[in-house]
VEXDRENMAR-483752 format. One record per residue (C-alpha): residue number from 1; residue in one letter; x, y, z. Coordinates in Angstrom, 2 decimals, padded with zeros to 5 digits. Example, Ala and Ser with C-alpha at 12.3 -4.5 7.8 and 13.67 -1.06 7.14 Angstrom:
! VEXDRENMAR-483752
<1,a,<012.30,-004.50,007.80>>;
<2,s,<013.67,-001.06,007.14>>;
***
This chain:
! VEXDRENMAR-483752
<1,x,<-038.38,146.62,-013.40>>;
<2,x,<-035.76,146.54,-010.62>>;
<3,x,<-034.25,149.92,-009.69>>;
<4,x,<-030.72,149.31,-011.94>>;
<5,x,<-032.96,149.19,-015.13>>;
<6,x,<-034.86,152.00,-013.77>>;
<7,x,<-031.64,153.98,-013.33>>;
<8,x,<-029.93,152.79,-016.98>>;
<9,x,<-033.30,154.31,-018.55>>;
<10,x,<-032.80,157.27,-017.33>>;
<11,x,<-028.98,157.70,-018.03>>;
<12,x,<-029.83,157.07,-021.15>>;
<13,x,<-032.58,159.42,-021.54>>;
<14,x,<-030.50,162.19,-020.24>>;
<15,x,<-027.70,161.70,-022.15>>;
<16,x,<-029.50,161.66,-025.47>>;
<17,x,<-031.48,164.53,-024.22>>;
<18,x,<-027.96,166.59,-023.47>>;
<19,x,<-026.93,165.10,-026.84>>;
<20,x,<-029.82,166.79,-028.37>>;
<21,x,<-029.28,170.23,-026.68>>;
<22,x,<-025.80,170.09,-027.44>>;
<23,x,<-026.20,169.42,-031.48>>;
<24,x,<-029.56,172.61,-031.53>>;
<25,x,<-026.72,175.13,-030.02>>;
<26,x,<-023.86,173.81,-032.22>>;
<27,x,<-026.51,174.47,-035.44>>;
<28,x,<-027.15,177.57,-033.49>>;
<29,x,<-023.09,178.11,-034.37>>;
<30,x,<-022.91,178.06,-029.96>>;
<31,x,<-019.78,176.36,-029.31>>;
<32,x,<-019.14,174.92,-025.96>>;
<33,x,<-017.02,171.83,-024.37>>;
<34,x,<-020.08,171.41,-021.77>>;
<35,x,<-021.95,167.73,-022.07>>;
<36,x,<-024.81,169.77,-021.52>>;
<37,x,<-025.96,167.18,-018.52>>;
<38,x,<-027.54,169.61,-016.20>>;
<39,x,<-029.52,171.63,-019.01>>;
<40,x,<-030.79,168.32,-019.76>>;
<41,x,<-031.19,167.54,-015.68>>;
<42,x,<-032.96,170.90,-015.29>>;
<43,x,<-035.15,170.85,-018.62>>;
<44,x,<-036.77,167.49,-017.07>>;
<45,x,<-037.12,168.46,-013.63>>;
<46,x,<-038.84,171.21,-015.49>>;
<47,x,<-041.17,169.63,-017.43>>;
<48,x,<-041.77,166.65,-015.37>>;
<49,x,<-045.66,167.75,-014.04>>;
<50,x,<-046.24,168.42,-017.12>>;
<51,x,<-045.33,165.57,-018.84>>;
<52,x,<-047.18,163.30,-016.45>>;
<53,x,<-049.94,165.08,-016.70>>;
<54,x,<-050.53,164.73,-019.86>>;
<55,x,<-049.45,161.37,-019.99>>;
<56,x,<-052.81,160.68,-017.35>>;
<57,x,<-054.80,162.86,-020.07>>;
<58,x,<-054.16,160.38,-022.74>>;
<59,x,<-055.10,157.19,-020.99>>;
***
């Protein structure tokens, strides 16, 4: 995949991730006008090691 595609994924992931976050705090009754973009950022940057680890694990 060329780097464009690469990027798009990721956008995408991000946003649905900050989507996510942002609809568990609104049924948490947490209002807030934040996208919720750098929880999401931060959560994956987070978990990344992790993830991939496991990932290797499984193959």
């Amino acid at each position: 995949m060329d780097n464009n595609t690469l990027e798009t994924l990721l956008v995408a992931q991000v946003a649905t991730l900050a989507h996510q976050i942002k609809q568990a705090k609104a049924a948490k009754g947490i209002s807030t006008t934040d996208t919720c973009v750098g929880e999401a950022v931060r959560l994956m940057a987070n978990q990344r090691s992790e993830i991939l680890r496991k990932l290797a694990e499984t193959r």
